[in-house]
PLY file of the C-alpha trace (Angstrom):
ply
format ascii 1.0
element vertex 476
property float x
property float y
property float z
element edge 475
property int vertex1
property int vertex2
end_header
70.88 -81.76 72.71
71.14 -79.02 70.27
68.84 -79.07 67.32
71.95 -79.70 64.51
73.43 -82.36 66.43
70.03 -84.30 65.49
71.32 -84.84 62.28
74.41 -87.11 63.89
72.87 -90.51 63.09
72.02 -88.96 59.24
74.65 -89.26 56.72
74.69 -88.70 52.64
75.06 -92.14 51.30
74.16 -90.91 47.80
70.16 -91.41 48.23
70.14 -88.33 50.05
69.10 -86.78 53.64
65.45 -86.95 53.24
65.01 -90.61 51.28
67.18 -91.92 54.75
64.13 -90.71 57.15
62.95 -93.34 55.89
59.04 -93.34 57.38
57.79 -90.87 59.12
56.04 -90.02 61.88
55.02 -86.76 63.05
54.09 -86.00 67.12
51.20 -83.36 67.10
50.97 -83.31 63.35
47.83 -81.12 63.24
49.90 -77.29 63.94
49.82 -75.45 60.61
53.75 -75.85 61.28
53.82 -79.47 61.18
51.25 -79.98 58.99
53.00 -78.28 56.10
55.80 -80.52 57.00
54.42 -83.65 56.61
52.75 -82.81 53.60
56.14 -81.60 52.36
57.75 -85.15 53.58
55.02 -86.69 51.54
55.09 -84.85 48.29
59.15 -86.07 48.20
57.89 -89.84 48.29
58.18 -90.39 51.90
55.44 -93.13 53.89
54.19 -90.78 56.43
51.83 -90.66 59.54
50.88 -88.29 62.26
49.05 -88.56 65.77
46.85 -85.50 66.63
44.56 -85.07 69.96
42.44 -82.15 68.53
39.82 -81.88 65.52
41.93 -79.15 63.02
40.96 -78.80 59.90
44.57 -79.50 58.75
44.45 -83.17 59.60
41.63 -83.86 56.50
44.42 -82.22 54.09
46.78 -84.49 55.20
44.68 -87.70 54.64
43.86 -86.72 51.51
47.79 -85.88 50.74
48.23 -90.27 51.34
49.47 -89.12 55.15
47.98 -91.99 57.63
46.34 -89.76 60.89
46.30 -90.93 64.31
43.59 -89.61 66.68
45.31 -90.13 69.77
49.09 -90.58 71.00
50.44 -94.10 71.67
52.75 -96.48 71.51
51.38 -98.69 68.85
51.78 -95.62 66.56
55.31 -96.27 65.75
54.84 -99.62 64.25
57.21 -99.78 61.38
58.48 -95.82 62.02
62.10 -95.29 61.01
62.16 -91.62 61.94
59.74 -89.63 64.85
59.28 -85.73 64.31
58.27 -83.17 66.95
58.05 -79.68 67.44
58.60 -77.61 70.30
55.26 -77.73 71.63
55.51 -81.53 71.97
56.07 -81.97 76.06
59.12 -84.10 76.51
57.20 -86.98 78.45
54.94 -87.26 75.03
54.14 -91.58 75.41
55.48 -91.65 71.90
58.68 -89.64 72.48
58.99 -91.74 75.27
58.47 -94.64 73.52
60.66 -93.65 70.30
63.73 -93.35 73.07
63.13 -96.69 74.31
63.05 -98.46 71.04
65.93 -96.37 69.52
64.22 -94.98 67.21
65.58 -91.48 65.12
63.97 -88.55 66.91
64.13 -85.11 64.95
63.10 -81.86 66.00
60.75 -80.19 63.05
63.76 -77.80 62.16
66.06 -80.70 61.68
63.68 -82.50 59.69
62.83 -79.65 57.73
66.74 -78.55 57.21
66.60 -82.68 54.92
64.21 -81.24 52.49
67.02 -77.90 51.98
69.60 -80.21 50.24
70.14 -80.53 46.89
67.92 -77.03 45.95
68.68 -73.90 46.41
67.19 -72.56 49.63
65.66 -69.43 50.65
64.77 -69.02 54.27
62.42 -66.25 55.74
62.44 -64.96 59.20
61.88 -62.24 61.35
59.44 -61.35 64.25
56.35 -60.05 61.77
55.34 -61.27 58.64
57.96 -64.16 57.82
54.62 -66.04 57.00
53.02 -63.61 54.62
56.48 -62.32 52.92
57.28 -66.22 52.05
53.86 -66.95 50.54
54.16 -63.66 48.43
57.52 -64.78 47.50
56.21 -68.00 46.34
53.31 -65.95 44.34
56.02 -63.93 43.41
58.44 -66.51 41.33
55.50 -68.79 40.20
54.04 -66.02 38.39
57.52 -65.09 36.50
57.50 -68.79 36.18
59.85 -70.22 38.29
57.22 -71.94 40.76
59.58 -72.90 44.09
58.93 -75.65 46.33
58.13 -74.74 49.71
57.39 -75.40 53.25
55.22 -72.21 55.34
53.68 -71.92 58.19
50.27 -71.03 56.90
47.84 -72.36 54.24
47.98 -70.21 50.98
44.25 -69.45 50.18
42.29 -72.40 50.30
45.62 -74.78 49.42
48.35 -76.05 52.03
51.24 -74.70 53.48
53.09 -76.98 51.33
54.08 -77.00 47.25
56.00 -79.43 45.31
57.75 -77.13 43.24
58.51 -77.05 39.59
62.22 -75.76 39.83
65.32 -76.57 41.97
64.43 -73.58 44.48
62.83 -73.93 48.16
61.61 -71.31 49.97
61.00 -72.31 53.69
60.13 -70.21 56.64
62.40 -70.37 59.44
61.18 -69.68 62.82
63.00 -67.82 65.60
60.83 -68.41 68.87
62.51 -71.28 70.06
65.75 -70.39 68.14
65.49 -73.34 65.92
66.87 -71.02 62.85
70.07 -71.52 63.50
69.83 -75.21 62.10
69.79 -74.47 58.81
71.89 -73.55 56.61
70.32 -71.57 53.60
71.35 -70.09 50.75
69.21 -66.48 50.79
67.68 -65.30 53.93
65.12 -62.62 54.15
64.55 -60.87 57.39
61.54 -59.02 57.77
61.87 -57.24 60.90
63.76 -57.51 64.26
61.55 -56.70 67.41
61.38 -57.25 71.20
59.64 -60.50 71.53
60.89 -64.24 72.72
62.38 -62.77 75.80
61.86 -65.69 77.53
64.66 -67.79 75.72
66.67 -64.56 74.65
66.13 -62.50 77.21
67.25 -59.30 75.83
66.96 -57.40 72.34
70.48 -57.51 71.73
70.57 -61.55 72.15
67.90 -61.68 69.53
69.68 -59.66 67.11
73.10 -61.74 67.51
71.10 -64.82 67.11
69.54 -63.20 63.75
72.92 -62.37 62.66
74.14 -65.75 63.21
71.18 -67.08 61.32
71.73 -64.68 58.35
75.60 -65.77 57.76
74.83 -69.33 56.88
74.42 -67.69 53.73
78.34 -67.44 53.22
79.86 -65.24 50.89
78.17 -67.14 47.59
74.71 -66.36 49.01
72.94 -63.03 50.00
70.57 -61.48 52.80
67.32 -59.30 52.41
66.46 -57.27 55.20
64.63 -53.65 55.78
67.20 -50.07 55.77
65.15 -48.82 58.02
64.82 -51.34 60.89
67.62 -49.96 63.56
68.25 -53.58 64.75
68.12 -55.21 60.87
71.33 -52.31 60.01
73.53 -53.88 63.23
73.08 -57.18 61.29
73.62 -55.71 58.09
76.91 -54.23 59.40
78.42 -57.39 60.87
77.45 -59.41 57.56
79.22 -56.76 55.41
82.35 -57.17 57.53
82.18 -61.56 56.67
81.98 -59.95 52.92
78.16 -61.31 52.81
76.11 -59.56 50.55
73.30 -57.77 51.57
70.34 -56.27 49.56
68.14 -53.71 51.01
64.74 -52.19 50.99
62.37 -49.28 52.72
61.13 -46.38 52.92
64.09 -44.22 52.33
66.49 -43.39 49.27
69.34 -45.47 50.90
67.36 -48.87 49.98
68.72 -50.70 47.32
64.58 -50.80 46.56
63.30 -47.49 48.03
59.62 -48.26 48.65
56.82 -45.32 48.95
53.06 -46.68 50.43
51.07 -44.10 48.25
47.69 -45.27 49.33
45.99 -47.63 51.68
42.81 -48.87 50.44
39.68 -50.64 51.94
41.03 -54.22 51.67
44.20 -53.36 49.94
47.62 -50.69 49.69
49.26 -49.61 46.61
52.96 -48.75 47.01
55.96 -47.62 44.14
59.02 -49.24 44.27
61.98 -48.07 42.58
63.78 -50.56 40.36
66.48 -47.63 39.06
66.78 -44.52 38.66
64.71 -44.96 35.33
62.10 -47.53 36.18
59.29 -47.60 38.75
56.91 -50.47 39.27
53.19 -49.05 40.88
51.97 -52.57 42.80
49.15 -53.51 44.80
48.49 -55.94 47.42
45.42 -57.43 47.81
45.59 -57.34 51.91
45.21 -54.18 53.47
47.86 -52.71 55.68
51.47 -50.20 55.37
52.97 -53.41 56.45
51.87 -55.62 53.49
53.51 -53.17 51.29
56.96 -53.56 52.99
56.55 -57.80 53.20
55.45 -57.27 49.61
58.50 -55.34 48.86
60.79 -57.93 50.95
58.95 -60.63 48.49
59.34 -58.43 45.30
63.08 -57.74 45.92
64.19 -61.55 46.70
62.59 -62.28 43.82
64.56 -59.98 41.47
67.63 -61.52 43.09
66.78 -64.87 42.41
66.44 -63.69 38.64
62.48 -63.37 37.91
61.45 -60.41 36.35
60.12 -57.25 37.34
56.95 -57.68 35.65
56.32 -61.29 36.76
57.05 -60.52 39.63
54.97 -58.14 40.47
52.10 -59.72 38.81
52.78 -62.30 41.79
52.53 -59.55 43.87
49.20 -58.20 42.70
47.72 -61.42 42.51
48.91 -62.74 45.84
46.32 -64.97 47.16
46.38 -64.80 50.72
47.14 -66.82 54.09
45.03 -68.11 56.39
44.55 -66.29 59.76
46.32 -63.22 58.16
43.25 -60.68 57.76
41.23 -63.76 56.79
37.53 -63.29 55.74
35.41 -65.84 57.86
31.55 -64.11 56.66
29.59 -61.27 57.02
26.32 -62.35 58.41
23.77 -59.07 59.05
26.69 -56.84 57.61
28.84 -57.52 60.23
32.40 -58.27 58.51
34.56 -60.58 60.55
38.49 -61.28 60.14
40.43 -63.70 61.61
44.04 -62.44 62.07
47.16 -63.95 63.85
48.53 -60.85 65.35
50.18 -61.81 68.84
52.38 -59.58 69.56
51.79 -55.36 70.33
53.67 -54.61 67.22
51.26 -56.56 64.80
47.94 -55.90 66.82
48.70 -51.91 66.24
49.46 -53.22 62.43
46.46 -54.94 62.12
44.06 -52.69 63.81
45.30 -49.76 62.07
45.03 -51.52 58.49
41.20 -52.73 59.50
40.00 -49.13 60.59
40.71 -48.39 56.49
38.37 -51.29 55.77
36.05 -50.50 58.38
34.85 -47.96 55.89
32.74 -46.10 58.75
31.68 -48.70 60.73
32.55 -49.24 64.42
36.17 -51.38 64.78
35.90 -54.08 67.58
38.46 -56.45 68.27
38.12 -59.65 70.25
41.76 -60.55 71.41
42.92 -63.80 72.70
46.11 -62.78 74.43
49.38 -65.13 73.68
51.77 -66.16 75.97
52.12 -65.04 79.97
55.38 -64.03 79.08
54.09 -61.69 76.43
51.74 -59.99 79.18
54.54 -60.36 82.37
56.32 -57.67 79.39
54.26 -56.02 77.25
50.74 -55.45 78.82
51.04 -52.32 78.76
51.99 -52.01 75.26
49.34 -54.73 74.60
46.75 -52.58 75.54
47.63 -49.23 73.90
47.79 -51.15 70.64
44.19 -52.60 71.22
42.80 -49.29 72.49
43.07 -47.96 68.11
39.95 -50.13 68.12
36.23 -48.70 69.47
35.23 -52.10 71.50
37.98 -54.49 72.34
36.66 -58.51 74.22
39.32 -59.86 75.98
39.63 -63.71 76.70
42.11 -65.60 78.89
45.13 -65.65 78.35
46.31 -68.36 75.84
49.36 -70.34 76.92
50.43 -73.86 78.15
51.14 -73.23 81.98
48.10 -74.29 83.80
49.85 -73.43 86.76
47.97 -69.38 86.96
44.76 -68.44 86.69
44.83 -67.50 82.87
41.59 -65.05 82.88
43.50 -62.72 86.17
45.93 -61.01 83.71
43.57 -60.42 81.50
41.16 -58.99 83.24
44.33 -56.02 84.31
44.70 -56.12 80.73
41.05 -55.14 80.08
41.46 -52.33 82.52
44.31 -50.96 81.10
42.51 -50.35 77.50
42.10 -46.83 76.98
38.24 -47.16 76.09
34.99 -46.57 78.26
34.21 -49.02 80.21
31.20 -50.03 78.14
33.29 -50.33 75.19
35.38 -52.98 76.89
34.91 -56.12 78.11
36.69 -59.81 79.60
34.61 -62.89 78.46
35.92 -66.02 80.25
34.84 -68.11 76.96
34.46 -68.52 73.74
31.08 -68.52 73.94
31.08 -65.45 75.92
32.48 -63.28 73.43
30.29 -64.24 70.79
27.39 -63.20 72.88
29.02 -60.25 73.68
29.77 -59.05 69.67
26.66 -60.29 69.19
24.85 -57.78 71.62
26.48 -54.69 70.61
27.27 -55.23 67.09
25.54 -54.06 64.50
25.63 -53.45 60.44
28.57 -52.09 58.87
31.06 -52.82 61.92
33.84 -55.13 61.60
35.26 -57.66 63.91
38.65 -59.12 63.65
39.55 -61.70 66.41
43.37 -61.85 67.40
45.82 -63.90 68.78
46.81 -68.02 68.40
45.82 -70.65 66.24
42.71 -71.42 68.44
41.10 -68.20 68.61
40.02 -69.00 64.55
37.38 -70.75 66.25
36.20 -68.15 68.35
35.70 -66.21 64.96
33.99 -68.84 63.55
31.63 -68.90 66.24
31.07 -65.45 66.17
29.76 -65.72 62.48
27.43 -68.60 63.54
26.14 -66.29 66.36
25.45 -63.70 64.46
23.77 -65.78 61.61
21.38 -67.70 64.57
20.37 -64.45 66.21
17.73 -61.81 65.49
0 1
1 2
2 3
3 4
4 5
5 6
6 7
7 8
8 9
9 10
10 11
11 12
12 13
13 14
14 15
15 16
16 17
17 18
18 19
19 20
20 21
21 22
22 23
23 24
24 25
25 26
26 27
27 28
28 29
29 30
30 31
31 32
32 33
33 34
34 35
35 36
36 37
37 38
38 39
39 40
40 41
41 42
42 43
43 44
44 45
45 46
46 47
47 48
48 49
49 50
50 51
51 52
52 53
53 54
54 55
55 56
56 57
57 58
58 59
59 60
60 61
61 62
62 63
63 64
64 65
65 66
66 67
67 68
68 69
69 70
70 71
71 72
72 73
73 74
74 75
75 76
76 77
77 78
78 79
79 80
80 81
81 82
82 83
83 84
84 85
85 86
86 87
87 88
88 89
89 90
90 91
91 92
92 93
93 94
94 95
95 96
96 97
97 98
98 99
99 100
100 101
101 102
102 103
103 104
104 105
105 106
106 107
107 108
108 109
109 110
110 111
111 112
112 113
113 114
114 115
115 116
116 117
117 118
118 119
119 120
120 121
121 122
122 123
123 124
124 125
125 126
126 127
127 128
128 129
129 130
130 131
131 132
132 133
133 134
134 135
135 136
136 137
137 138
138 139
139 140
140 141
141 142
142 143
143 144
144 145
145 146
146 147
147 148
148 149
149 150
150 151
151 152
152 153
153 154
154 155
155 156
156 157
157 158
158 159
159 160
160 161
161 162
162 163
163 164
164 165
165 166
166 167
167 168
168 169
169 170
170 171
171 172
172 173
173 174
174 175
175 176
176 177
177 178
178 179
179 180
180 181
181 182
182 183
183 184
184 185
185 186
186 187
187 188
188 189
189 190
190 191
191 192
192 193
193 194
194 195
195 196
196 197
197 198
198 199
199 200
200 201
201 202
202 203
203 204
204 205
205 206
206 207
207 208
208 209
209 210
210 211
211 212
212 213
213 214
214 215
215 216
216 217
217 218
218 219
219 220
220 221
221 222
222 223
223 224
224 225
225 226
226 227
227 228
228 229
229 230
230 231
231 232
232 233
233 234
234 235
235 236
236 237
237 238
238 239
239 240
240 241
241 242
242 243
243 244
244 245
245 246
246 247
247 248
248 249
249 250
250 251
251 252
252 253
253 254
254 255
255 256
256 257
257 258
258 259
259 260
260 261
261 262
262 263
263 264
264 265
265 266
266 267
267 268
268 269
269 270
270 271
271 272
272 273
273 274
274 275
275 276
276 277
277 278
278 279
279 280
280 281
281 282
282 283
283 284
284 285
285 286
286 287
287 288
288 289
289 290
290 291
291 292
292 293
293 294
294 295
295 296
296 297
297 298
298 299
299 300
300 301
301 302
302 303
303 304
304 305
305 306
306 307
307 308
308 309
309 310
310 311
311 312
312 313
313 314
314 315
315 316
316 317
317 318
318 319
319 320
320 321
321 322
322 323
323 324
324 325
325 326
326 327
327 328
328 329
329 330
330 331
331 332
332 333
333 334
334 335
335 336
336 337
337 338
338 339
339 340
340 341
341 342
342 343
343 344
344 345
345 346
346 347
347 348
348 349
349 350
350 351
351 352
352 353
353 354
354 355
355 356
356 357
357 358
358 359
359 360
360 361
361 362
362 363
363 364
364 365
365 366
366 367
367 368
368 369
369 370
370 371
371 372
372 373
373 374
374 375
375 376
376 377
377 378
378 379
379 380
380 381
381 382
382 383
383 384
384 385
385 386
386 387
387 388
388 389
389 390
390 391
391 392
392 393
393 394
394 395
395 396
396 397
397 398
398 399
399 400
400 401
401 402
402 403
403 404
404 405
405 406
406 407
407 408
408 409
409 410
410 411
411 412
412 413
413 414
414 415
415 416
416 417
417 418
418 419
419 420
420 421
421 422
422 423
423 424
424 425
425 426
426 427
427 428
428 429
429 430
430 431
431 432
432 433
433 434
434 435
435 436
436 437
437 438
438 439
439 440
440 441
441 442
442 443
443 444
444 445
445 446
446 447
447 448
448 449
449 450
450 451
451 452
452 453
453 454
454 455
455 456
456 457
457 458
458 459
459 460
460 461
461 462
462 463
463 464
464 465
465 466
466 467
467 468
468 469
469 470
470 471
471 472
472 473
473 474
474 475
């Protein structure tokens, strides 16, 4: 069943799509995805619960937001649920899937769900294959601080707050997520792309499927909405091109003087980069992030430019901008104990590891750069080891864990020890710890004042950095 055939049993009867979910229930409610979600759900009015197998530290946010938590999945769960909510990572033999189908109860996919909470407001979506996370919470920085705060729905907490905001206008900005191709449900009125790379090849298969499915995301839009997107991203201009043809509007930005917001990085600093953008021919705006990276300038200038269309002005704007406060996992700061610095960063995919390492050696300030990578996905590695491992050789040490990924059915620390091999570093300065545990020893051996350690990769390797901070504090 297709994701927007979901919505079949869901009709406006005046009350509107999200008051007929009715309550809620949420499979696996404890992924920064679904958390925001729920939270969402629960800020419209809704009666919500969630089941959730593993200790995150999501699930306390949610109790305190009035959500009801489940530690475990059953059956019993569902008492009194009108509507059942999973994601993709849900298996399909999930007891209370199962159980939802047998009772007849409404069972949405997270995108459908989400898509309720678009009607009525005007929506802005935010994809692409890097950054859609960080360029939606700057956008939300961005219009709260010219004082149109949106509502929205991210996959990431902002700071030390949720991944979820009530909203004091009639705007939402969501992020919409194109791994499993669950974009296409909705049906937005602004879209930003951030970028278009090589990645999901295992539902896609190619680049050139990825980019039609982008463009057929970006034209829900219509011809009353518009499209952000990079000039300079090769794959981002064959979109642009068949959206100008359907006599959508498109608004650009980049590096060059053919953006509609020419951008120019003038200086990355420890812990930050200051970049110009052009607002006309008359009128330049000098903003900096507070996150470090040539990247973050171009999200910021994705965030600063949808703004403007949306109406905020320049200089509210880019005071959101400038006082932007952060996601979690994206260069996150989880301690320094004995002067070693350690981040926490989501960076999965070759593209973003290069990004990321590359903005940390400016923060390294001198010290020694060592990256402990989780790798994500088999798929990823079947593809891209080698590119993998050129991106993590720009650090001095690289650890290398197993492979993250659902399939039990390899032996998940094999590819990455060829991975470990591949890195184009001594082989002192590299090594493959088969746990967590393991690579906290192993930082904590060689590291020493002044370095910095960032670890990499999915949700659960925030832990690993976490335990690196307590091994470093209990030691020496």
């Amino acid at each position: 069943m297709s994701f927007s055939s979901q919505t079949a049993g869901i009709r406006d009867n005046g009350l509107g799509l999200v008051a007929q979910l009715g309550r809620v229930h949420l499979v696996g409610c404890g992924g920064v995805g679904m958390a925001s979600l729920a939270e969402a759900l629960s800020l419209r009015g809704l009666r919500v619960s969630g089941s959730e197998i593993e200790d995150r530290p999501e699930l306390a946010r949610l109790r305190a937001a009035g959500c009801t938590i489940y530690t475990s999945h059953r059956e019993s769960n569902l008492h009194s649920v009108d509507t059942v909510v999973y994601s993709t990572a849900v298996p399909p033999d999930n007891v209370e899937l199962r159980a939802a189908a047998k009772r007849g109860i409404r069972v949405l996919h997270r995108s459908v769900a989400l898509a309720t909470l678009l009607q009525a407001r005007f929506s802005v979506a935010v994809a692409g294959t890097h950054g859609k996370t960080s360029t939606a919470a700057m956008l939300v920085s961005a219009l709260s601080a010219a004082g149109a705060v949106p509502e929205y729905v991210i996959g990431g907490r902002l700071a030390n707050q949720s991944g979820a905001g009530a909203g004091e206008t009639s705007t939402i900005v969501v992020e919409a997520d194109e791994s499993d191709g669950s974009f296409l449900t909705y049906q937005p009125d602004a879209v930003v792309i951030t970028n278009i790379d090589t990645d999901h090849l295992d539902l896609y298969h190619d680049i050139d499927a990825l980019t039609r499915a982008f463009s057929r995301f970006a034209e829900q839009v219509g011809e009353s909405g518009f499209v952000v997107m990079p000039e300079d991203d090769r794959y981002c201009r064959r979109v642009a091109r068949d959206l100008r043809a359907k006599g959508i509007r498109v608004r650009t930005f980049g590096d060059g003087p053919a953006a509609d917001l020419p951008v120019r990085v003038d200086a990355e600093l420890p812990g930050s980069v200051r970049f110009t953008a052009r607002l006309s021919d008359q009128d330049e705006e000098v903003l900096t992030v507070p996150v470090p990276g040539r990247h973050m300038a171009f999200n910021a200038a994705a965030a600063l430019l949808t703004a403007l269309e949306l109406g905020a002005s320049p200089v509210g704007a880019g005071l959101g901008i400038a006082q932007y406060p952060g996601v979690a996992r994206r260069f996150e700061f989880k301690g320094a104990p004995r002067g070693i610095r350690v981040y926490d960063d989501y960076a999965c995919h070759h593209t973003s590891i290069r990004a990321s390492l590359t903005a940390l050696r400016h923060t390294a300030e001198g010290g020694r750069l060592i990256a402990v990578v989780e790798p994500c996905r088999q798929y990823r590695m079947d593809q891209f080891q080698t590119e993998i491992a050129d991106a993590l050789s720009v650090a001095d040490r690289v650890v290398v864990l197993p492979v993250f990924d659902s399939d039990d059915s390899f032996d998940h620390a094999a590819p990455s020890e060829a991975l470990t091999s591949l890195v184009n570093l001594p082989d002192h300065d590299k090594f493959l710890a088969r746990t967590p545990d393991a690579a906290a020893r192993a930082v904590d051996a060689f590291a020493r004042p002044g370095d910095l350690v960032v670890t990499l990769g999915a949700p659960g390797v925030a832990r690993v950095a976490e335990q690196i901070v307590q091994t470093l504090e209990h030691t020496r």
